[in-house]
SEKOLZA-159385 format. One record per residue: residue number from 1; x, z, y of N, C-alpha, C in turn. Coordinates in steps of 0.001 Angstrom, whole numbers, plus 500000, padded with zeros to 6 digits. Last residue first. Example, Ala and Ser with C-alpha at 12.3 -4.5 7.8 and 13.67 -1.06 7.14 Angstrom:
<seq: 2	nu: 512850	nw: 507080	nv: 497750	cau: 513670	caw: 507140	cav: 498940	cu: 512900	cw: 507870	cv: 500030>
<seq: 1	nu: 513190	nw: 507800	nv: 494310	cau: 512300	caw: 507800	cav: 495500	cu: 513200	cw: 507800	cv: 496700>
# end
This chain:
<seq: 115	nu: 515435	nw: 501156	nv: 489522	cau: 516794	caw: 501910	cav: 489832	cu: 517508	cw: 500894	cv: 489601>
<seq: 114	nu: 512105	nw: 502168	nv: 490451	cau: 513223	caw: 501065	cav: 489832	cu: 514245	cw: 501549	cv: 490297>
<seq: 113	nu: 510155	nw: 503157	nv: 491745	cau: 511054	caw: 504395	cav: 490826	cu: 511944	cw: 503498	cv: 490029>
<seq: 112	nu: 509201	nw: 502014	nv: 494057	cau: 509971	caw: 503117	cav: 494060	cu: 510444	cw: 503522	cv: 492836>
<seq: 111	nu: 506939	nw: 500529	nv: 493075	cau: 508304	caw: 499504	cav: 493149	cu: 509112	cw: 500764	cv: 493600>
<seq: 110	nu: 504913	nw: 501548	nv: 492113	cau: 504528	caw: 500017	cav: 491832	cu: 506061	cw: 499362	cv: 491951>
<seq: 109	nu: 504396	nw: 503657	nv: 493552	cau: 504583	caw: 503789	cav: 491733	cu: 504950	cw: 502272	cv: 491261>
<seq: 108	nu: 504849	nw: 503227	nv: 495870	cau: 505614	caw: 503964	cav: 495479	cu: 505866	cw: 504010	cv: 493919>
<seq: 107	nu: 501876	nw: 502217	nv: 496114	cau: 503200	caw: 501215	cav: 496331	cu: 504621	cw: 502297	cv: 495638>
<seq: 106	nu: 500542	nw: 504241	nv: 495774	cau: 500282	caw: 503361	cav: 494958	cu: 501860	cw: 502263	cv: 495092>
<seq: 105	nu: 501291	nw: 506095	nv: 497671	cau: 501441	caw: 506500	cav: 496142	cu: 501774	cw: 505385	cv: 495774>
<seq: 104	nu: 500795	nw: 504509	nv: 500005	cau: 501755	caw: 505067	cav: 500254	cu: 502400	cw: 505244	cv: 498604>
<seq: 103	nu: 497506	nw: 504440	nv: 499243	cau: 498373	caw: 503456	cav: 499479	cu: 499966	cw: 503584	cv: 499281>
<seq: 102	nu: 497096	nw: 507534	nv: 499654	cau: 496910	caw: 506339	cav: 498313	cu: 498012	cw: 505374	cv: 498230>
<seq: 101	nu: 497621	nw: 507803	nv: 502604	cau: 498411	caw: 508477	cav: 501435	cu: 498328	cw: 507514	cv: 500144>
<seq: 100	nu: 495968	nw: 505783	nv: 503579	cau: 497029	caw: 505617	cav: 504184	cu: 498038	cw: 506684	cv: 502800>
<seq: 99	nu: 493445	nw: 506549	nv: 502619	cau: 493644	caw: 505712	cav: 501933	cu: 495535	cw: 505461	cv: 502381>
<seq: 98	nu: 493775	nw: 509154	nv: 504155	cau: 493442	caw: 509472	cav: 502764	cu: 493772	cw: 507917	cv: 502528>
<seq: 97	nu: 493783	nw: 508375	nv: 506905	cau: 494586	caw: 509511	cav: 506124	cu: 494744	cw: 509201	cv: 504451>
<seq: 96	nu: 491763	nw: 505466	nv: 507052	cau: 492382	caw: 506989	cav: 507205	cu: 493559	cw: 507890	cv: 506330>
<seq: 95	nu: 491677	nw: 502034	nv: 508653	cau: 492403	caw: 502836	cav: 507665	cu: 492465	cw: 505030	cv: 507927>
<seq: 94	nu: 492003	nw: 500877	nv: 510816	cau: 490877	caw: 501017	cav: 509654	cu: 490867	cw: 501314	cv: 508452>
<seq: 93	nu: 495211	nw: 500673	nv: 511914	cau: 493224	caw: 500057	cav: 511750	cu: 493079	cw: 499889	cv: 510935>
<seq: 92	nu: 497459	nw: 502567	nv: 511741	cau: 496847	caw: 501842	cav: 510839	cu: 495341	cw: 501782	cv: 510981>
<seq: 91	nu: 497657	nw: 505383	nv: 513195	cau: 498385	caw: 503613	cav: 513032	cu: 497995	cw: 502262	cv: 512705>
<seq: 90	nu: 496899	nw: 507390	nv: 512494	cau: 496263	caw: 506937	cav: 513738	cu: 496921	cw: 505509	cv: 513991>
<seq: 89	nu: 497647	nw: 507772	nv: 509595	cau: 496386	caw: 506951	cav: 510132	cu: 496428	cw: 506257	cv: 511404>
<seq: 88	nu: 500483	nw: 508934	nv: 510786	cau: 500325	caw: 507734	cav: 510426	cu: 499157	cw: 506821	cv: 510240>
<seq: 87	nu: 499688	nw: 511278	nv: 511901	cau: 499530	caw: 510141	cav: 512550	cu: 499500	cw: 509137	cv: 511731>
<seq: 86	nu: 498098	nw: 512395	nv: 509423	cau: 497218	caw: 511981	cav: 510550	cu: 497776	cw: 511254	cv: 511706>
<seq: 85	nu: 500615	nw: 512262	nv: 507749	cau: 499537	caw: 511712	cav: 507064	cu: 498963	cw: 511444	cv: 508694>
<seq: 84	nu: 502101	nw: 514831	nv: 509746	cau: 502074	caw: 512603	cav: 509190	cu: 501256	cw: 511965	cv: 508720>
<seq: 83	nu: 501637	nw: 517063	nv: 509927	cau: 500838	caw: 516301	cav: 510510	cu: 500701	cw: 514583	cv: 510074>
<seq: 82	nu: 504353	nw: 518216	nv: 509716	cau: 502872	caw: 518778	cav: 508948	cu: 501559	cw: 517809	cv: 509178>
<seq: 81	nu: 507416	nw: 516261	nv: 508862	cau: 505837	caw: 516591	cav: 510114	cu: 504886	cw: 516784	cv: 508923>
<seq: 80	nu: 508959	nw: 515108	nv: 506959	cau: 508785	caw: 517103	cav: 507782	cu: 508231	cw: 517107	cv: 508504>
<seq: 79	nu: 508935	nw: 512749	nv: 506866	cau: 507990	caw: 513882	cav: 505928	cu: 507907	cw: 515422	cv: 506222>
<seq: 78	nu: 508692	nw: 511138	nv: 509825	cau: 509514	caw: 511908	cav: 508818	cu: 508390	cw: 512661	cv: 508019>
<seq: 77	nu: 507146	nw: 508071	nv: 511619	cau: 507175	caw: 509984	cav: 511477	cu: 507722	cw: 509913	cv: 509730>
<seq: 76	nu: 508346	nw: 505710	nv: 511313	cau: 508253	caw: 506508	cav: 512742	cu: 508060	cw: 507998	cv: 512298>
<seq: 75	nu: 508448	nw: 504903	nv: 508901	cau: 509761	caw: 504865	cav: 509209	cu: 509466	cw: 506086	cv: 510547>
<seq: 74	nu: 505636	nw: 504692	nv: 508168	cau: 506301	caw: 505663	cav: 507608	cu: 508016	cw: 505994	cv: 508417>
<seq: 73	nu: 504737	nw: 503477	nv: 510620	cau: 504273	caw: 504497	cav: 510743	cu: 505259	cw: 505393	cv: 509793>
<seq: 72	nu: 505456	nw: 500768	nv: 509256	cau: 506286	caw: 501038	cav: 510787	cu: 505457	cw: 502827	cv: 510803>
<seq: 71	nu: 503706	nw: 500463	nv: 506945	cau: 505524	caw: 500696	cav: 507424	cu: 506478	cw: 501035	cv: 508173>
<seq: 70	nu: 501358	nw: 500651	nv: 508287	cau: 501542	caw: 501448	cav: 507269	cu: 503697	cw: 501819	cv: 507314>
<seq: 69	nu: 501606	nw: 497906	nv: 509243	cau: 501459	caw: 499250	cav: 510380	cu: 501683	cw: 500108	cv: 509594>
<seq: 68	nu: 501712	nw: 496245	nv: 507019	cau: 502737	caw: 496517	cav: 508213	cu: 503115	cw: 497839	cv: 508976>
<seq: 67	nu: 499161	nw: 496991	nv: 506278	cau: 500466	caw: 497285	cav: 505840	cu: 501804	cw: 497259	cv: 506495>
<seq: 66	nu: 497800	nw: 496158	nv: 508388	cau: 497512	caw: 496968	cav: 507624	cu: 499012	cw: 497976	cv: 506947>
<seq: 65	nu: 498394	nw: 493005	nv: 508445	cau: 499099	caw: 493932	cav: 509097	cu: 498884	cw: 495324	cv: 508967>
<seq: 64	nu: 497863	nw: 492466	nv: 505574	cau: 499125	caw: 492126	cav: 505897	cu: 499555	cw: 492700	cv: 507121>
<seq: 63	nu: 495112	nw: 494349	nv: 504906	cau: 495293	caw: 493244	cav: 505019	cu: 496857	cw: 493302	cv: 505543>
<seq: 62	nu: 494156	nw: 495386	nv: 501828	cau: 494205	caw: 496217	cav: 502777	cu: 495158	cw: 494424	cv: 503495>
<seq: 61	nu: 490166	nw: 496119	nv: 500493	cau: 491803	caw: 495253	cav: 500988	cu: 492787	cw: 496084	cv: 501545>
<seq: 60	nu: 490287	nw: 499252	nv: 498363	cau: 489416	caw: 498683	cav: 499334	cu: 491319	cw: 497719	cv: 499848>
<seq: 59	nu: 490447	nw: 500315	nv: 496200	cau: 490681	caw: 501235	cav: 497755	cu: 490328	cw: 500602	cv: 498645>
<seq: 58	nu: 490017	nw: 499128	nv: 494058	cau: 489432	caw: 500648	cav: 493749	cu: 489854	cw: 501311	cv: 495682>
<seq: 57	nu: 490298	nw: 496194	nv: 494382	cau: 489245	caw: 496867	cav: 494434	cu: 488940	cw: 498394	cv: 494401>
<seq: 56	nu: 493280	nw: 497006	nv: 494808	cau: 492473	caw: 496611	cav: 495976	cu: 490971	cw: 496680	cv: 495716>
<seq: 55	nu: 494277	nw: 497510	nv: 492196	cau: 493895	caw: 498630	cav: 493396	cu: 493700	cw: 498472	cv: 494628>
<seq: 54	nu: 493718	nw: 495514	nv: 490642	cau: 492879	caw: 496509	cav: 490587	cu: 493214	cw: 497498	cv: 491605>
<seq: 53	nu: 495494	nw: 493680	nv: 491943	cau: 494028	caw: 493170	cav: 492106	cu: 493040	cw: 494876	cv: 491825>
<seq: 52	nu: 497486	nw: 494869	nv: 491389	cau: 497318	caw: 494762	cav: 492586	cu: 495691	cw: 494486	cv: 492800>
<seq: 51	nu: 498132	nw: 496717	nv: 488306	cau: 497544	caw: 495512	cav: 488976	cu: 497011	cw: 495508	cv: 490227>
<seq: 50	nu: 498937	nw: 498767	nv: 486510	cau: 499917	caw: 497987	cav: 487431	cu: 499353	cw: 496658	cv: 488613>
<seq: 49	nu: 496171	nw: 501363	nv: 486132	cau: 497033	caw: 500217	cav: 485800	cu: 498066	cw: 499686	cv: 487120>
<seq: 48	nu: 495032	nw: 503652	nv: 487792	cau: 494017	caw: 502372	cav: 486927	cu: 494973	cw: 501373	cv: 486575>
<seq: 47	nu: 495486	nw: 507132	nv: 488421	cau: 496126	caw: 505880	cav: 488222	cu: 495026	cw: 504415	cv: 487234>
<seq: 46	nu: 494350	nw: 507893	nv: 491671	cau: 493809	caw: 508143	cav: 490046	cu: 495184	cw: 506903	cv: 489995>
<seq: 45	nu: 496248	nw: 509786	nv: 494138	cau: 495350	caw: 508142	cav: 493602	cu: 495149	cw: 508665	cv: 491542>
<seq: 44	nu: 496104	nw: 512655	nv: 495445	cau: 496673	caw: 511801	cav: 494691	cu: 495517	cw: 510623	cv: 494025>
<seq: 43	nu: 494215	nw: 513669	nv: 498276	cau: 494146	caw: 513420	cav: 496836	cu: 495205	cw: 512413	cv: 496330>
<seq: 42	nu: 495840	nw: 515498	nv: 501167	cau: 495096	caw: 514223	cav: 500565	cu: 495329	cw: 514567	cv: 499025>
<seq: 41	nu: 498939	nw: 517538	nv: 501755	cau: 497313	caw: 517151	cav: 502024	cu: 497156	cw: 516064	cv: 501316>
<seq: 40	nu: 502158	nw: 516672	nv: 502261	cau: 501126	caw: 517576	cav: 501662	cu: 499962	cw: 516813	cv: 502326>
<seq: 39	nu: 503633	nw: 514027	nv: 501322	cau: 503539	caw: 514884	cav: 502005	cu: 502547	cw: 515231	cv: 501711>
<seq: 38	nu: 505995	nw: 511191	nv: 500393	cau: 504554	caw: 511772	cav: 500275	cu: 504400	cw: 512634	cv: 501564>
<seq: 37	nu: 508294	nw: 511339	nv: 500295	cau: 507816	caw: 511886	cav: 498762	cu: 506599	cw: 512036	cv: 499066>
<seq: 36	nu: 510790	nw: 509676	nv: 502166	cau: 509248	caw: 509695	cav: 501615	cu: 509170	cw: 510260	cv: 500707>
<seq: 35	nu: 513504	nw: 508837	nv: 503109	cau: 513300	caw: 509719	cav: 502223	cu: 512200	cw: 510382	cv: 502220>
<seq: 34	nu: 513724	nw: 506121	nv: 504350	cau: 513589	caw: 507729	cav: 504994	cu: 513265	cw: 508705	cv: 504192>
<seq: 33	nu: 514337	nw: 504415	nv: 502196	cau: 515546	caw: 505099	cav: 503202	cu: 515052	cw: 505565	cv: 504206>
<seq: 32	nu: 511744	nw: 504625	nv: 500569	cau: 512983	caw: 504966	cav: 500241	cu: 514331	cw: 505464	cv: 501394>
<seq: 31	nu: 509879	nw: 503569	nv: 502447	cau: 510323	caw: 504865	cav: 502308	cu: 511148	cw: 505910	cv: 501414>
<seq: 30	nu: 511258	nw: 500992	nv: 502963	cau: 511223	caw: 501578	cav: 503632	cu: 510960	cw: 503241	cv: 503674>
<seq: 29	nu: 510604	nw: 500283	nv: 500317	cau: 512321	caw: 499906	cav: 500827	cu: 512237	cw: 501131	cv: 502076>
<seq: 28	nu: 507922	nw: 500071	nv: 499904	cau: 508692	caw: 501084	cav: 499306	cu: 510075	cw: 501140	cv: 499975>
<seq: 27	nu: 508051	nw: 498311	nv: 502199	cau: 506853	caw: 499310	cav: 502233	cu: 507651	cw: 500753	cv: 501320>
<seq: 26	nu: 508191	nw: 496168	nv: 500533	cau: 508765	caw: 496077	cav: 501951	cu: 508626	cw: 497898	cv: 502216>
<seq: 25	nu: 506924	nw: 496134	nv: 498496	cau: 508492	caw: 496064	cav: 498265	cu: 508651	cw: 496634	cv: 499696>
<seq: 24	nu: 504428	nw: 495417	nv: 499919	cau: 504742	caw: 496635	cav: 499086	cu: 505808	cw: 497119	cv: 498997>
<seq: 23	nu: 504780	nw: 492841	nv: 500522	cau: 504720	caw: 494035	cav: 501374	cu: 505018	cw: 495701	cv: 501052>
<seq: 22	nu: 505460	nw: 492127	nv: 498099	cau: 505890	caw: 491730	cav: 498934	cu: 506057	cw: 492208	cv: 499977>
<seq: 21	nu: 502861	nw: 491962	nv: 496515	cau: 503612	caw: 492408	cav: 496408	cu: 504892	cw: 492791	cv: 497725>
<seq: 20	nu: 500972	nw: 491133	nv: 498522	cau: 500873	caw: 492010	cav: 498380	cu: 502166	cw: 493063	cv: 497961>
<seq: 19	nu: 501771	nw: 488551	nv: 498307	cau: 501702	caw: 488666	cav: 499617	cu: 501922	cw: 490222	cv: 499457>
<seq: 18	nu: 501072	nw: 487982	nv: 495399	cau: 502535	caw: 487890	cav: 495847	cu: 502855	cw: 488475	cv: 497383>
<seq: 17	nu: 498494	nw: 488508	nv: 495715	cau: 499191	caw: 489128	cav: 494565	cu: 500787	cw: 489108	cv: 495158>
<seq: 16	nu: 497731	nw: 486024	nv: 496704	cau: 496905	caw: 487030	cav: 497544	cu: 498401	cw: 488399	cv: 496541>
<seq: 15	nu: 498760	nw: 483913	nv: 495115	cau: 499089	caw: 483807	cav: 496584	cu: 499048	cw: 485647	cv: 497309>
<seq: 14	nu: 496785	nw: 484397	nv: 492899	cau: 498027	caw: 484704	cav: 492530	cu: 498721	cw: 485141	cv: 493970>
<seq: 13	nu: 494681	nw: 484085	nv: 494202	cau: 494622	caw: 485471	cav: 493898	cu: 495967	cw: 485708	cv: 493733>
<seq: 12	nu: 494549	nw: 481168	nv: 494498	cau: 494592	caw: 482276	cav: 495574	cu: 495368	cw: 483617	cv: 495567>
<seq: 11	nu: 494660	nw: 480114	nv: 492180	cau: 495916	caw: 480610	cav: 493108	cu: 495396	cw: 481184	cv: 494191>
<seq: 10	nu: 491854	nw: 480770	nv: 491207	cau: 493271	caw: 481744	cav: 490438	cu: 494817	cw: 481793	cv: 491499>
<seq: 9	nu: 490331	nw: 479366	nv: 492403	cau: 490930	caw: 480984	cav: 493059	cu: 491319	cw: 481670	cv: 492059>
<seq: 8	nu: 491595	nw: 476899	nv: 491980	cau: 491374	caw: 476980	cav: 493127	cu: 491458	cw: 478270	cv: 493532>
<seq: 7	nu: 490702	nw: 477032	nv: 489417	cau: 491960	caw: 477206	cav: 489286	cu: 492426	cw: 477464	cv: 490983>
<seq: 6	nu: 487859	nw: 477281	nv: 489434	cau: 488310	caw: 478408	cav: 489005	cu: 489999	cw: 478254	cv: 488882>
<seq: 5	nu: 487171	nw: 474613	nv: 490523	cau: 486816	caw: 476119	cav: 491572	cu: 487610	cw: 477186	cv: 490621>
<seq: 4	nu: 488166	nw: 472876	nv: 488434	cau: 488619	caw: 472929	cav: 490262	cu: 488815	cw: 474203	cv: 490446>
<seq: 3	nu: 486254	nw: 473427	nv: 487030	cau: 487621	caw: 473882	cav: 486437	cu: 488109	cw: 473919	cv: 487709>
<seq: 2	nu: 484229	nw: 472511	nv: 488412	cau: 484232	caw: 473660	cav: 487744	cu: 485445	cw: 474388	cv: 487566>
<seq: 1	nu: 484615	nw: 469915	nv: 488123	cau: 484437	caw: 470560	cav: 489422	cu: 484531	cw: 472088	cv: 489282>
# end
């Protein structure tokens, strides 16, 4: 019963891992062809490894439309607004500025610099 419960939320996690990825991809694709580098303001993310699992605990979930909205915000405002970071929060429930930049990094390091 044991072994059950622990293979039970290994696929989860795997499930939860692929979803993530996935969006991510989606996420980098997208600020790849608006030509994203970020933008001024906010703290750069510490780096803690390649693992999805670890940078959902260090920023907190972020859930499938989360990210979504994250995507549709990067495509809507350009990196030449002084301001993007704050709309793009204003996009994304429950989410600020600051995890909306993280995020932005974190996916960027995770599937932007493949060639």
């Amino acid at each position: 019963e044991e072994q059950q419960k622990q293979q039970q939320q290994q696929e989860q996690q795997r499930r939860q891992k692929q979803q993530q990825e996935s969006s991510a991809a989606a996420a980098s694709q997208e600020a790849k062809a608006n030509g994203s580098s970020g933008g001024k303001g906010g703290a750069a993310p510490e780096k803690k490894g390649n693992s999805v699992v670890a940078v959902s605990a260090e920023t907190g979930e972020w859930t499938e439309d989360q990210e979504l909205a994250l995507v549709a915000a990067l495509k809507q405002y350009g990196k030449e607004l002084s301001d993007r970071w704050d709309r793009v929060a204003e996009k994304v429930p429950g989410k600020s500025k600051v995890d909306c930049f993280k995020r932005f990094k974190e996916l960027r390091e995770m599937f932007g610099k493949k060639k």
